[in-house]
N, C-alpha and C positions, 0 to 999 in steps of 0.2 A: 332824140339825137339819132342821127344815120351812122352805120357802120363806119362811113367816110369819115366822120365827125369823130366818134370815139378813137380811131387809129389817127385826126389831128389832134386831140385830146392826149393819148397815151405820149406823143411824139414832144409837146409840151415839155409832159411829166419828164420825160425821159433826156433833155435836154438841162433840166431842174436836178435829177440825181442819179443821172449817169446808168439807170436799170435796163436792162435787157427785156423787149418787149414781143412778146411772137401771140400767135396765134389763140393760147388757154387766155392769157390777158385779156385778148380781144372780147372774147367770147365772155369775159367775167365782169370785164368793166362794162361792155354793154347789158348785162342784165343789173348792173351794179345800181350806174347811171345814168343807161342808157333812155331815160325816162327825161330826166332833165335839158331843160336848152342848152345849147352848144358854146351860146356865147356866155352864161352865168357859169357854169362848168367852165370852163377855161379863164375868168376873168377868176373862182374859186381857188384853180388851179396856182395863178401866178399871185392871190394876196400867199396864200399857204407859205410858197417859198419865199416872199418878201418879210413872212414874220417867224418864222420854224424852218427848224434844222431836223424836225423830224417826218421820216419816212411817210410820203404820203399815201393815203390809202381812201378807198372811195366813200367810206365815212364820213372822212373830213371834208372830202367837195359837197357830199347830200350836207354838213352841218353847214359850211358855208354858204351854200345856195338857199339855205331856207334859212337862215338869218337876212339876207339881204331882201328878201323875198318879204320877210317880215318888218323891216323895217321903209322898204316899200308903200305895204301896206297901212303902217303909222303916220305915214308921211303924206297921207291922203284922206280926207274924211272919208266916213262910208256914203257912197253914193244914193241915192236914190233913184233906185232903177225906173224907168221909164212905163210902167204900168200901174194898174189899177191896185192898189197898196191891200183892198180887202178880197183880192185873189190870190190868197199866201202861197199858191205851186207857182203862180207865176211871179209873184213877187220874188223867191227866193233862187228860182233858178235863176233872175234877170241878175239881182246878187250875185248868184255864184260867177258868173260870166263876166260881169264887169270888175270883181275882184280879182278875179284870177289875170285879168289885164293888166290892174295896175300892176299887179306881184311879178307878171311876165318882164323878160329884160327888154324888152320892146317898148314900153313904157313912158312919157316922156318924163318921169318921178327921176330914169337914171339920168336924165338931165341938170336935175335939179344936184346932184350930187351925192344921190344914193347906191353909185354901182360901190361894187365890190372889186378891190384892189388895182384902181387905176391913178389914187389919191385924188379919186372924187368926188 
């Protein structure tokens, strides 16, 4: 996520409960979450406040974002990467790449009905 992205993130939040957001925020939620996509963070963001009354904090977007992430990935067999099965470095990074696809909010899995708080 960009700078940009977490001060549209922060501005979310801050429309959700009312907090006062400056500059130490910025700096904290970006090492927080700053790691995560922009659009699973903020789609995190708004189930949080459609189901709790309590104070968000960047815990709860990482726990968010990696349930949906994982349910993602359930919703997918594992693939069979595109190489040679008895070259396990490349077997395994081709894995990790196309895993990490489905799990991405890019996906077309969040089509099927697995994003996270749009009641989809």
């Amino acid at each position: 996520m960009t700078r940009d992205q977490v001060i549209d993130l922060l501005t979310v939040i801050t429309a959700g409960d009312r907090r006062s957001v400056g500059q130490a925020d910025v700096i904290l939620w970006s090492e927080c979450v700053g790691d995560l996509e922009f659009t699973d963070a903020r789609d995190a963001v708004v189930a949080h406040f459609r189901e709790s009354t309590s104070w968000l904090t960047p815990a709860h977007v990482r726990a968010r974002v990696a349930e949906v992430r994982r349910l993602r990935l359930a919703a997918v067999p594992d693939p069979l990467p595109p190489v040679d099965p008895d070259s396990v470095g490349a077997y395994q990074a081709s894995r990790r790449i196309l895993r990490a696809a489905i799990a991405g909010p890019t996906c077309e899995v969040r089509q099927l009905g697995m994003g996270v708080g749009h009641g989809e």
